[in-house]
C-alpha positions as MATLAB code, in Angstrom:
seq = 'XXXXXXXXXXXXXXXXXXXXXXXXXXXXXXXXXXXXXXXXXXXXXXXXXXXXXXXXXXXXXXXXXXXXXXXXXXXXXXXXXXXXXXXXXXXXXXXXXXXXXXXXXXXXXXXXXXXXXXXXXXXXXXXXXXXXXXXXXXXXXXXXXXXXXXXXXXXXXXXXXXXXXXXXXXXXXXXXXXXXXXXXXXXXXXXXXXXXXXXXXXXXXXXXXXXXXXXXXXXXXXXXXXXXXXXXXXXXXXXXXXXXXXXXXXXXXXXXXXXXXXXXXXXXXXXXXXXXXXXXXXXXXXXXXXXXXXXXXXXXXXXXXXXXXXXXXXXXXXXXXXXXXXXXXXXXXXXXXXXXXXXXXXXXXXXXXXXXXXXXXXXXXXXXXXXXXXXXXXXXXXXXXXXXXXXXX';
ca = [
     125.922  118.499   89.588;
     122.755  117.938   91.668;
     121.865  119.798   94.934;
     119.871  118.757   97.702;
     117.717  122.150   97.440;
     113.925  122.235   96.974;
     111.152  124.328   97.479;
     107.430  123.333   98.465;
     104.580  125.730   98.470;
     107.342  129.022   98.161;
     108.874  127.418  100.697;
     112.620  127.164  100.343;
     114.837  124.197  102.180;
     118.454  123.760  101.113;
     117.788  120.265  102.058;
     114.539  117.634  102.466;
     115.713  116.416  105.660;
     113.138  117.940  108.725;
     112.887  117.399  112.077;
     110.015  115.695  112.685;
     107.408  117.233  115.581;
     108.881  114.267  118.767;
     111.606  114.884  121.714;
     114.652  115.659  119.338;
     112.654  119.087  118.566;
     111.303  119.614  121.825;
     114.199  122.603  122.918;
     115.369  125.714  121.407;
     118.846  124.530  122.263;
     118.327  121.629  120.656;
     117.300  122.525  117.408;
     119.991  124.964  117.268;
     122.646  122.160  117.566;
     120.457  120.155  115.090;
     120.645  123.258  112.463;
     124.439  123.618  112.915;
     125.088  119.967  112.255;
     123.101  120.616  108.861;
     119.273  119.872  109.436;
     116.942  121.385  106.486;
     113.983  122.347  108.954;
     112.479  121.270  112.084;
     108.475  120.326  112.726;
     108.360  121.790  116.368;
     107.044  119.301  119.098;
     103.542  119.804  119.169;
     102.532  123.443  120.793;
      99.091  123.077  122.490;
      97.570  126.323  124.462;
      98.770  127.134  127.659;
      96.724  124.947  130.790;
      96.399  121.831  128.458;
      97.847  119.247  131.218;
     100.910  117.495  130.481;
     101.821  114.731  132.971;
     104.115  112.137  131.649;
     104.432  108.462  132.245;
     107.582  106.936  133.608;
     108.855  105.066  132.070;
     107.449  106.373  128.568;
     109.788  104.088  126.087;
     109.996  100.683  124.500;
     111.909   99.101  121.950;
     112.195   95.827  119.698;
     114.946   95.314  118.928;
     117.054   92.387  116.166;
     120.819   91.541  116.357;
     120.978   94.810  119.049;
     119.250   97.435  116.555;
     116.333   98.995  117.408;
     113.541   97.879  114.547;
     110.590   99.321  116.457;
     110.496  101.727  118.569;
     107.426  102.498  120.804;
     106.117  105.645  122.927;
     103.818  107.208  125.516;
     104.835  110.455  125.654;
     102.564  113.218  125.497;
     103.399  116.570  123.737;
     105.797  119.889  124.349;
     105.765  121.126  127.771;
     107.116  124.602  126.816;
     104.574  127.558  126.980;
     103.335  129.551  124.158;
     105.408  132.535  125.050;
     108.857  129.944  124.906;
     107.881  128.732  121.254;
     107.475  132.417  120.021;
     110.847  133.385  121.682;
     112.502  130.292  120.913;
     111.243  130.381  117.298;
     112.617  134.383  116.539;
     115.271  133.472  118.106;
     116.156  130.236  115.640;
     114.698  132.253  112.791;
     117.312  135.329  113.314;
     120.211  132.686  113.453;
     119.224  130.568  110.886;
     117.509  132.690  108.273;
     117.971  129.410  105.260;
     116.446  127.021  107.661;
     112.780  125.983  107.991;
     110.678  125.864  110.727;
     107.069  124.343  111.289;
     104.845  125.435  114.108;
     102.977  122.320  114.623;
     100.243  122.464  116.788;
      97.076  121.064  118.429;
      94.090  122.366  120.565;
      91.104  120.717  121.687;
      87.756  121.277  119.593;
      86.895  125.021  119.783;
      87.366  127.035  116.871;
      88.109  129.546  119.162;
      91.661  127.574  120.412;
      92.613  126.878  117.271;
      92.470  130.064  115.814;
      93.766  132.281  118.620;
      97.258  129.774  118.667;
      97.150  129.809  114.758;
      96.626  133.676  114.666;
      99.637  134.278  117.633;
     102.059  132.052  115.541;
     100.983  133.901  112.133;
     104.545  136.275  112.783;
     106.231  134.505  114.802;
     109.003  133.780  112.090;
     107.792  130.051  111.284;
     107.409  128.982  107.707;
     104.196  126.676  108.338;
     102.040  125.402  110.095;
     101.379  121.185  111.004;
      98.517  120.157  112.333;
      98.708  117.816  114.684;
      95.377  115.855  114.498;
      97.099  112.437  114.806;
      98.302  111.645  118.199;
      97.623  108.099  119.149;
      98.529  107.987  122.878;
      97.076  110.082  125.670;
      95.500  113.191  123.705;
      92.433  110.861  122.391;
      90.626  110.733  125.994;
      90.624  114.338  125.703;
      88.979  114.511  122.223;
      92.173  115.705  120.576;
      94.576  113.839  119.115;
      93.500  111.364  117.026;
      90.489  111.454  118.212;
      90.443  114.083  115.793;
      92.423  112.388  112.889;
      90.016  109.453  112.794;
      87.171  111.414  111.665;
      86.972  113.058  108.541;
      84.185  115.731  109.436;
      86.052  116.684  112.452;
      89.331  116.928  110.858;
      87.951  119.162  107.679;
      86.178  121.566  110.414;
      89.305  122.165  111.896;
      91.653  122.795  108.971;
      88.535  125.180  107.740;
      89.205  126.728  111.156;
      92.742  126.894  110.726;
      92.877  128.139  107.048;
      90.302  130.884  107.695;
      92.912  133.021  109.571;
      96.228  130.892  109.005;
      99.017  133.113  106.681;
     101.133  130.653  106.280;
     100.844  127.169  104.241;
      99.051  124.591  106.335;
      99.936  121.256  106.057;
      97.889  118.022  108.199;
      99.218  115.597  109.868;
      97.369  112.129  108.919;
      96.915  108.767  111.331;
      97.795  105.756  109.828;
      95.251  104.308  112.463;
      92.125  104.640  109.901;
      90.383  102.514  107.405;
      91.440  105.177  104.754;
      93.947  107.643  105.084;
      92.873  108.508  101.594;
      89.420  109.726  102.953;
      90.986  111.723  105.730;
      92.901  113.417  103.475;
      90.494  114.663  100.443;
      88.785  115.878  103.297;
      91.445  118.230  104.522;
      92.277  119.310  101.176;
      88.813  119.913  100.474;
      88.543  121.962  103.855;
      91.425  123.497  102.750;
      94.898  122.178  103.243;
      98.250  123.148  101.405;
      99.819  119.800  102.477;
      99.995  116.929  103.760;
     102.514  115.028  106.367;
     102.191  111.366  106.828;
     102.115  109.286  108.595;
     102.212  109.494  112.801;
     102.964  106.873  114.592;
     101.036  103.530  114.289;
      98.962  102.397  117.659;
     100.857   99.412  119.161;
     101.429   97.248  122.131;
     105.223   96.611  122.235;
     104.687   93.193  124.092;
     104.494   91.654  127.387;
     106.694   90.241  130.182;
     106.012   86.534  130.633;
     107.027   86.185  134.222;
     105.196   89.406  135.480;
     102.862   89.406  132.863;
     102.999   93.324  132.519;
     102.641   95.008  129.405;
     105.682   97.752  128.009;
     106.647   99.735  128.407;
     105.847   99.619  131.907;
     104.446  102.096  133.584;
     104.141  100.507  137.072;
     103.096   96.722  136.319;
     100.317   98.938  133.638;
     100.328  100.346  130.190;
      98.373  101.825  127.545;
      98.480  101.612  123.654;
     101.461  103.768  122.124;
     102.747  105.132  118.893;
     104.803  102.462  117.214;
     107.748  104.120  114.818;
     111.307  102.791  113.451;
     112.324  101.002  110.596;
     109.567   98.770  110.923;
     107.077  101.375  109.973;
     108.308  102.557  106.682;
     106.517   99.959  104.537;
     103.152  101.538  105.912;
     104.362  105.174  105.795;
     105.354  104.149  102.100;
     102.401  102.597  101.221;
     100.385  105.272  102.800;
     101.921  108.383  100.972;
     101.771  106.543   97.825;
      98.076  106.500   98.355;
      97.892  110.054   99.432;
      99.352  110.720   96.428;
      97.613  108.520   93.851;
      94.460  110.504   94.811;
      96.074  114.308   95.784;
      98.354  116.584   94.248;
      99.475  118.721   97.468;
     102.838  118.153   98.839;
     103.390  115.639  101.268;
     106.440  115.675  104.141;
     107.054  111.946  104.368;
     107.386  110.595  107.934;
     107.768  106.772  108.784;
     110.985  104.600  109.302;
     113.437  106.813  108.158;
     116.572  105.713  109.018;
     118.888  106.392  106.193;
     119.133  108.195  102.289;
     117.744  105.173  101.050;
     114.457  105.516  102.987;
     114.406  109.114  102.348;
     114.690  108.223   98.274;
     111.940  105.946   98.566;
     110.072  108.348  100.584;
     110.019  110.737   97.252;
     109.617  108.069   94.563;
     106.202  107.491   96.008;
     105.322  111.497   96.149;
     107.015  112.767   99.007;
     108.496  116.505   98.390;
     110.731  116.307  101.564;
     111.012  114.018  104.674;
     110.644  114.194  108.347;
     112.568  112.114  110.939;
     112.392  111.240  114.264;
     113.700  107.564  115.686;
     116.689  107.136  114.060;
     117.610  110.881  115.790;
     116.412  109.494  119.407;
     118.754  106.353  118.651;
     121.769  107.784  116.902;
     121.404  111.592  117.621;
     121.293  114.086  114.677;
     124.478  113.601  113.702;
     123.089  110.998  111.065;
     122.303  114.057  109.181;
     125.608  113.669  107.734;
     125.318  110.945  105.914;
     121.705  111.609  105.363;
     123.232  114.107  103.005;
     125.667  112.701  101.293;
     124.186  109.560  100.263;
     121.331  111.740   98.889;
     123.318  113.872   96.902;
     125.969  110.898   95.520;
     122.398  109.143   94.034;
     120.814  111.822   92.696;
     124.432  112.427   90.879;
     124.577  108.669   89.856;
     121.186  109.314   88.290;
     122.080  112.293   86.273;
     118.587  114.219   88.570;
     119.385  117.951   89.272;
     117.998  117.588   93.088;
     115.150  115.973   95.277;
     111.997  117.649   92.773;
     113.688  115.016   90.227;
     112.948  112.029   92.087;
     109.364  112.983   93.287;
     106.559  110.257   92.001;
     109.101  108.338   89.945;
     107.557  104.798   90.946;
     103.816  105.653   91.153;
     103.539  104.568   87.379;
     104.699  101.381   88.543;
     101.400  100.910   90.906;
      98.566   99.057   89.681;
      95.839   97.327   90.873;
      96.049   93.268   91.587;
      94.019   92.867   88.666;
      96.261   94.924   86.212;
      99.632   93.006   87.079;
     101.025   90.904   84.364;
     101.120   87.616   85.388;
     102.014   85.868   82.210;
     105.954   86.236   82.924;
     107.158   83.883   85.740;
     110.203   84.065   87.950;
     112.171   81.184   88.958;
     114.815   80.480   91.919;
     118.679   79.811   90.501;
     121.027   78.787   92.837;
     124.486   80.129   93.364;
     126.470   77.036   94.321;
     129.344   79.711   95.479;
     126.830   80.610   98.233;
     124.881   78.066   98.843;
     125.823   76.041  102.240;
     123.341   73.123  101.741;
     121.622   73.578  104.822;
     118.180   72.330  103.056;
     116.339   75.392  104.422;
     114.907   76.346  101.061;
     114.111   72.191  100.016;
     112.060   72.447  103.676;
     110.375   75.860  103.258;
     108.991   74.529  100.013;
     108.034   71.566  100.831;
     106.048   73.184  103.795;
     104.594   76.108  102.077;
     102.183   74.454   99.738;
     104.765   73.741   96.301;
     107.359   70.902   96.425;
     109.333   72.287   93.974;
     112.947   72.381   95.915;
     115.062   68.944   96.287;
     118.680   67.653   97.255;
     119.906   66.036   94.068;
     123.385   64.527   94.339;
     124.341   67.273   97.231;
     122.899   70.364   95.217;
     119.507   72.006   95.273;
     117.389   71.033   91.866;
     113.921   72.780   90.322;
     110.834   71.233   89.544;
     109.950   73.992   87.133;
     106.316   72.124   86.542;
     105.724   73.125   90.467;
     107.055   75.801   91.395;
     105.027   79.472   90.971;
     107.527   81.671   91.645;
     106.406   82.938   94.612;
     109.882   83.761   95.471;
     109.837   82.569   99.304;
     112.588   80.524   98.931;
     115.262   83.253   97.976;
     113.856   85.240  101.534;
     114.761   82.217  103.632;
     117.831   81.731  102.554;
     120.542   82.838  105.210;
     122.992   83.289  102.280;
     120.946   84.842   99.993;
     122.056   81.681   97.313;
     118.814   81.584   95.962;
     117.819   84.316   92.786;
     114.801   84.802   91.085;
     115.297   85.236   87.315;
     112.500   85.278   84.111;
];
């Protein structure tokens, strides 16, 4: 029987699933609830030093949403507004309660050694298991110089983990932008400076969209806006794609963050190198009681799969990434229609027809292949509001 224990740098979780550092971890009260309904850990919302100014934007929220489900999910909101005294109490006081579960002091302080260290070195025995850097903001904290202001830049980012790990007793792990040319750069450089881990990714900078009458931006703040952190299902293919590059080039753990929204995600999450997973959205839209069946489709797959827990699963499809180059492309695919499904609405025929091939027709009221045209390309079978359409060697 599999169990959904791990353990990451000596640290032990008797599940993957964190908290990620965002509003569902912002109270003490909170995360208490959030352990009792079965959370692994919690990434605190971001503890700055006392006097950093924290005025917040109303409204601060926007969505995008398909068939009533939020898809994307967009905010402004700036970082914890409890003191440094409230973590430490609210953190022993979580820690004595909780003993199993894991907690991450994740923090950020503007550009002076001195800041970083002196809130690294007061949450050194405070009972958390780790530190997370928060270098990755991408709302509000980079007209400071913090934020990702700090993420961006490699030399910046390795100074400041050198900071950190030079008084730091606990594993340190960063959290990386996906707002960058190369994550991949940012990273070596952390590990170089001397990171235990990585999380990845924050929130990708986006403008959720724009009212046509008024012609304000959202959310809106006002009749104004400003650029946001975009998160949600719709993030997870760059969150995926961005830990699998992490992890083609770095051995450290990673905490996977990105458009997590189910066991599935999570799964993918660690077949591309994640150890464990953070999440954040699908708490603010469904409240942690998704934890549930967080759980229990984990465990039920790793079961089906004959894996003894969540360490099983880590990096099984990164032999499966290649370069363009390297991909066979000898073997073609072709669409095959299930006439059972298929509705004849001529979707696929048009589609075809319009996307550069030809190779769909109506022939005597069913859909027929031009094998000598078509490529494969598989659009066709995406299009199709029945899913008729299969692509077979």
């Amino acid at each position: 029987m599999a169990t959904l224990s791990t353990s990451v740098l000596g640290i032990d979780f008797e599940n993957p699933f964190i908290l990620a550092s965002a509003p569902p971890a912002a109270k003490i009260e909170s995360i208490d609830k959030a352990f009792s309904l079965g959370w692994g850990g919690v990434s605190v919302k971001t503890i700055t030093p006392d006097g950093l100014e924290m005025i917040e934007a109303s409204q601060r929220y926007a969505t995008w949403k398909l068939n009533n489900r939020v898809c994307g999910f967009e905010n402004i909101e700036l970082l914890s507004h409890l003191t440094v005294q409230q973590w430490l109490d609210g953190i022993k006081f979580l820690k004595q309660k909780h003993p199993k579960k894991v907690i991450i002091a994740n923090i950020m302080a503007p550009v002076v050694k001195e800041e970083w260290q002196k809130l690294v070195m007061t949450f050194n025995n405070s009972g958390a298991d780790a530190f997370e850097l928060n270098f990755s903001c991408p709302h509000g904290m980079p007209e400071k110089g913090i934020g990702m202001a700090i993420g961006t830049n490699p030399e910046i980012s390795a100074t400041i983990t050198q900071w950190v790990a030079e008084v730091a007793q606990k594993p340190v792990f960063v959290k990386l932008s996906p707002n960058v040319t190369d994550i991949v750069k940012i990273a070596k450089s952390v590990e170089a400076a001397g990171a235990n881990g990585l999380s990845a990714i924050n929130t990708v900078q986006s403008m959720m969209g724009v009212d046509l009458d008024t012609f304000e931006p959202m959310p809106n703040v006002n009749g104004k806006t400003t650029f946001g952190g975009y998160s949600g299902m719709a993030v997870k293919p760059i969150g995926l794609r961005c830990v699998a590059q992490i992890r083609q080039n770095s051995a450290l753990p990673i905490m996977g963050i990105g458009g997590i929204s189910s066991w599935h995600d999570a799964a993918e999450y660690m077949c591309v190198g994640a150890d464990v997973v953070q999440v954040c959205t699908e708490v603010m839209i469904n409240g942690y009681a998704v934890i549930d069946s967080m759980k229990k489709g984990l465990l039920n797959y790793l079961n089906s799969k004959d894996f003894s827990g969540p360490a099983d699963l880590k990096n099984k499809a990164i032999v499966n990434l290649s370069a363009h180059q390297s991909l066979n492309k000898q073997k073609q695919v072709y669409p095959y229609v299930d006439d059972d499904l298929c509705v004849k609405c001529g979707k696929c025929v048009t589609i075809c027809d319009e996307s550069e091939h030809s190779a769909l027709s109506f022939i005597n009221g069913h859909i027929a292949l031009d094998k000598d045209k078509c490529v494969g390309c598989s659009l066709c079978s995406h299009v199709c509001p029945k899913s008729a359409l299969k692509m077979k060697f």
